[in-house]
MIVO-341170 format. One record per residue (C-alpha): x, y, z; residue number from 1. Coordinates in Angstrom, 2 decimals, padded with zeros to 5 digits, m for minus. Layout:
BEGIN
      c1      c2      c3  nr
       X       Y       Z NUM
...
***
This chain:
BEGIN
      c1      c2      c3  nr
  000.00  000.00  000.00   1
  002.71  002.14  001.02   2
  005.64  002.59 m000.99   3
  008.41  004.98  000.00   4
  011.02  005.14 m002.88   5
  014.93  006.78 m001.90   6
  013.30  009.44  000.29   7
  015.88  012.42  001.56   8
  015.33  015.28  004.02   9
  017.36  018.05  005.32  10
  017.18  021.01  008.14  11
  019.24  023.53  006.85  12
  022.23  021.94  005.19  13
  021.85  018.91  007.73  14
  020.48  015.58  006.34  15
  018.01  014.25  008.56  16
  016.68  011.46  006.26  17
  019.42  009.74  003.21  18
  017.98  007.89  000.82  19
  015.35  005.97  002.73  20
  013.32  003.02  000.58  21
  010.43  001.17  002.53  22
  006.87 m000.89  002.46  23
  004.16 m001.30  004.00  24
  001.92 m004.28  002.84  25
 m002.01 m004.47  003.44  26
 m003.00 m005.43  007.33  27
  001.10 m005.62  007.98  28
  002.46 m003.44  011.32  29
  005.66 m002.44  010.09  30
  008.33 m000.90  012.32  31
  011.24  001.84  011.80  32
  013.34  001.89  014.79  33
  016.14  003.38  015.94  34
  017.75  005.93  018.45  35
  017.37  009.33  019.17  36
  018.09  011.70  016.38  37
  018.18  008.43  013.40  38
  015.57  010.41  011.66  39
  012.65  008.36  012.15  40
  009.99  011.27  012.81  41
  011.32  013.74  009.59  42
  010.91  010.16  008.11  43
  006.94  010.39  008.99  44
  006.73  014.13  008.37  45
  007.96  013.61  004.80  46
  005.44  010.70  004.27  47
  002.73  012.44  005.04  48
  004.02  015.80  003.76  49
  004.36  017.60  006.85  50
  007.51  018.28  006.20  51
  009.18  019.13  002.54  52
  011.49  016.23  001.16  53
  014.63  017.34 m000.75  54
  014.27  014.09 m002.50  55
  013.11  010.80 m003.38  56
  009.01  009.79 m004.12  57
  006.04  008.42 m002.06  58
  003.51  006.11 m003.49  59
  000.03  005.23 m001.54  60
 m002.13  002.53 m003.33  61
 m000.06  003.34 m006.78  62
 m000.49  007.22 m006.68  63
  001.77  009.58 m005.48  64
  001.40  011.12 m002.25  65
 m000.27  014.83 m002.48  66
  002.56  017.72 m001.48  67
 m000.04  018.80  001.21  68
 m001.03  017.20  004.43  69
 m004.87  017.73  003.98  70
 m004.81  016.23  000.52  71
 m002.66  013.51  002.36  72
 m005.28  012.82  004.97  73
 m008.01  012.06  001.76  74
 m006.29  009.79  000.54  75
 m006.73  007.64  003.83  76
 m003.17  008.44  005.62  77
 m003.55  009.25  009.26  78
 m000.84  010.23  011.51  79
 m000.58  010.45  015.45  80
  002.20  012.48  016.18  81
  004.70  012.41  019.03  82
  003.85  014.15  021.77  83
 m000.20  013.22  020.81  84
 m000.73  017.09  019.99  85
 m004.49  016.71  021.20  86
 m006.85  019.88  021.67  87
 m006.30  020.21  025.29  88
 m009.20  022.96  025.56  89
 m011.61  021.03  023.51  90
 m013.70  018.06  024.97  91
 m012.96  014.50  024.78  92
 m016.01  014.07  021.98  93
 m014.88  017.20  020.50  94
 m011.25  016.36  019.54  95
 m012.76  013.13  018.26  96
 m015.10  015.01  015.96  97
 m012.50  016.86  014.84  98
 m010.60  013.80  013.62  99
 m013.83  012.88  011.96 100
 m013.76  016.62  010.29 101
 m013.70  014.64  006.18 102
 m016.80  012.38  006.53 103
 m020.11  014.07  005.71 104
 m022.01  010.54  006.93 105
 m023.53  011.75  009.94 106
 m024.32  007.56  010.34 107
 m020.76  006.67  009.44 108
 m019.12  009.29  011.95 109
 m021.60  007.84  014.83 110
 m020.83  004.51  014.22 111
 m016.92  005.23  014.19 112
 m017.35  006.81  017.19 113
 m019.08  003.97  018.93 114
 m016.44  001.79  017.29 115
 m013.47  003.79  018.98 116
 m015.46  004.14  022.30 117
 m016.00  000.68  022.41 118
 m012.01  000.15  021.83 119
 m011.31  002.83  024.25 120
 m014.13  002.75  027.27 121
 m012.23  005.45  029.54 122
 m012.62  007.79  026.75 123
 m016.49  007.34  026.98 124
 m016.52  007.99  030.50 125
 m014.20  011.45  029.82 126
 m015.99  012.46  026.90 127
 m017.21  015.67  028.64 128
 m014.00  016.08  029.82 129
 m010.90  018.64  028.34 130
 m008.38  017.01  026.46 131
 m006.24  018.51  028.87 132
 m007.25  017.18  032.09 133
 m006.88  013.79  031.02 134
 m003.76  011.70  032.13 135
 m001.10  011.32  029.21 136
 m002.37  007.23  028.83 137
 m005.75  008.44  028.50 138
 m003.90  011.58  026.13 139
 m002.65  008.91  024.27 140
 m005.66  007.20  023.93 141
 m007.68  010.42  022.46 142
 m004.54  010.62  019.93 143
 m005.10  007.28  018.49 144
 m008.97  007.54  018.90 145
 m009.12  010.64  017.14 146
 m007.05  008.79  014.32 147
 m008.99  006.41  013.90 148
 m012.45  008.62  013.37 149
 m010.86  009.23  009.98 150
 m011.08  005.78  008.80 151
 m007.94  005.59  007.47 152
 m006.49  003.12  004.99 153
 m003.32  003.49  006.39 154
 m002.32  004.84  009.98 155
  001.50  005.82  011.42 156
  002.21  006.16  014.81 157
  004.82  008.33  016.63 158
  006.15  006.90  019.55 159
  002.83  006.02  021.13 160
  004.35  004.86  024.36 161
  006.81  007.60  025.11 162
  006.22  009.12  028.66 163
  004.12  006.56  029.89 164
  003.75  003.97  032.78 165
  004.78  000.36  031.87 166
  001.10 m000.90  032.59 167
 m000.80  001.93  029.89 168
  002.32  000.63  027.74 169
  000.86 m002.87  027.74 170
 m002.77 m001.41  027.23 171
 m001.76  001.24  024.04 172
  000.05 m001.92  022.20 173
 m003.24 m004.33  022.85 174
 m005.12 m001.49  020.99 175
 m002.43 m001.36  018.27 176
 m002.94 m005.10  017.67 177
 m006.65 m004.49  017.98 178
 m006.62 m002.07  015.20 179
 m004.15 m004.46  013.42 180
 m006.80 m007.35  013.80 181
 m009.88 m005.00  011.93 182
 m007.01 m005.25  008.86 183
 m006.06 m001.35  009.41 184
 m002.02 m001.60  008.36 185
  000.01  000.58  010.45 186
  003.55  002.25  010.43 187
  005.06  002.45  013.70 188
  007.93  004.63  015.07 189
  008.69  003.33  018.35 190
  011.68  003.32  021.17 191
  010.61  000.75  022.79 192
  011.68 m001.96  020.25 193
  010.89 m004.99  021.90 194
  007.40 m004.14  022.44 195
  007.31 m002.90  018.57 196
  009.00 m006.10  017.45 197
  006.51 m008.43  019.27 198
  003.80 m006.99  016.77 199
  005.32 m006.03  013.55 200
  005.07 m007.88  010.96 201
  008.62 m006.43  009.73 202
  010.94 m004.05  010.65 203
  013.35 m001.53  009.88 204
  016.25 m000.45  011.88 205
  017.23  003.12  010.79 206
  020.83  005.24  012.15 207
  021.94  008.48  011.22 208
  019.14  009.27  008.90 209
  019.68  005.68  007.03 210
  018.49  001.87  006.81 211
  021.08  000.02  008.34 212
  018.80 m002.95  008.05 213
  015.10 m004.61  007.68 214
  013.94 m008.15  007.92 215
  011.32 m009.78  010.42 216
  011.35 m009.61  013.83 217
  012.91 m013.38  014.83 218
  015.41 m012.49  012.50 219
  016.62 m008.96  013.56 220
  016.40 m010.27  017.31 221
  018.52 m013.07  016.84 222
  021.75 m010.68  015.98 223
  023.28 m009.80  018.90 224
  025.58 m007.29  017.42 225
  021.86 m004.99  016.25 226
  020.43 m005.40  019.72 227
  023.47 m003.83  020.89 228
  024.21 m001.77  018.46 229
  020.78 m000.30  017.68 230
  017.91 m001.66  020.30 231
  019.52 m001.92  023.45 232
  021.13 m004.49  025.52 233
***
C-alpha cells in the first residue's frame, strides 16, 4: 500500500533522512526503529508531507502522495504524532469530531465513534471532559482515537508509548494489535523496540538518517551485534 522510494530530508544543510526506501503491505504493522536523532519522525513528516522532502518519491495505493497534508489525509493516511498534539481545551467528543472533520455521513461518523469508544471505554466515561485534564495514557488514547475517526487506509504512529507507565504501555500496544486485527495496516515509530518487534510484521532499523537494516522480527532479534548496536542491551 505504502511505498516509499529513496526518500531524503534536510534542516538547513543537515540531512536528517538519506535515501530511505520502505513498504508497508495491506494489514502488515511495520516498524522503523532506531535511536534518538536516526531520523525516524522527519521520516513520517515527509510521508505524510508535513515536512518538505529534498528528495526521493512516495507512493500510496499506486499514486503519489499529495505535497499537502490535507490532501494527504483524503487519501486515507492518518498520523498520530509524538507528543499526541491533542486539543487540550476542547472536549474529549470534541477532539474526536474533529478527527472525523472529512466524513459528511452523519451515520458513518456515529458509528466510528461507537467503534473507537468501544475500543477505548475510559474515553467514553471522559468524553465531557478537556483534552487537557486527562492523564497522558488516557492523552494517548484520544490521539489514536481521534485517528482512527478518519477511517484511514493506512495509519503511522509516533512513539505512542513515550512518557508513559509500563502498565498503559501494555494497554496502548493491545489497541495497536486491535486495530491491526480490523485489517487497518500501520507504520510504527517506536523506542521501545521490543514491544514494537513483538507486533510487527517487519521491521526496519534506521541510524543516522539511514536503513542500516530490515527483515522480520525473529530475524533482527537473533543478531546480537543490532540489539546492541541499535535496540539496546
Amino acid at each position: 500500500m505504502l511505498k516509499v522510494e529513496n526518500l531524503s530530508a534536510a534542516y538547513g544543510g543537515i540531512k536528517a533522512v538519506k535515501n530511505v526506501s520502505l513498504e508497508v503491505k495491506e494489514g502488515e504493522v511495520v516498524s522503523v526503529l532506531g535511536a534518538n536523532g536516526a531520523g525516524k519522525t522527519t521520516l513520517l513528516k515527509c510521508i505524510c508531507s508535513a515536512m518538505k522532502k529534498s528528495g526521493g518519491n512516495v507512493f500510496f495505493n499506486g499514486k503519489k502522495m499529495p505535497e499537502k497534508p490535507h490532501d494527504v489525509a483524503k487519501m486515507g493516511v492518518v498520523l498520530v504524532p509524538e507528543g499526541r498534539l491533542i486539543f487540550t481545551n476542547l472536549t474529549v467528543y470534541e477532539n474526536l469530531m474533529a478527527g472525523a472533520y472529512l466524513c459528511n455521513d452523519k451515520k458513518e461518523v456515529q458509528d466510528n465513534l461507537e467503534r473507537v469508544y468501544n475500543l477505548f471505554p475510559i474515553l467514553r466515561e471522559r468524553k465531557n471532559q478537556f483534552g487537557g485534564h486527562l492523564s497522558g495514557g488516557e492523552q494517548q488514547m484520544l490521539a489514536i482515537a481521534r485517528a482512527l475517526m478518519a477511517r484511514p487506509k493506512l495509519i503511522m504512529m509516533d512513539e505512542p508509548s513515550l512518557g508513559l507507565a509500563p502498565k498503559i504501555v501494555s494497554h496502548i500496544f493491545e489497541i495497536i494489535e486491535k486495530v491491526k486485527s480490523e485489517g487497518t495496516p500501520i507504520l510504527l515509530v517506536e523506542q521501545n523496540a521490543y514491544k514494537a518487534l513483538s507486533i510487527s510484521d517487519r521491521a526496519y532499523i534506521m541510524n543516522v538518517g539511514e536503513i542500516v537494516k530490515e527483515g522480520v522480527p525473529e530475524e533482527l532479534l537473533k543478531d546480537r551485534s543490532l540489539i546492541e548496536a541499535y535496540l539496546g542491551s
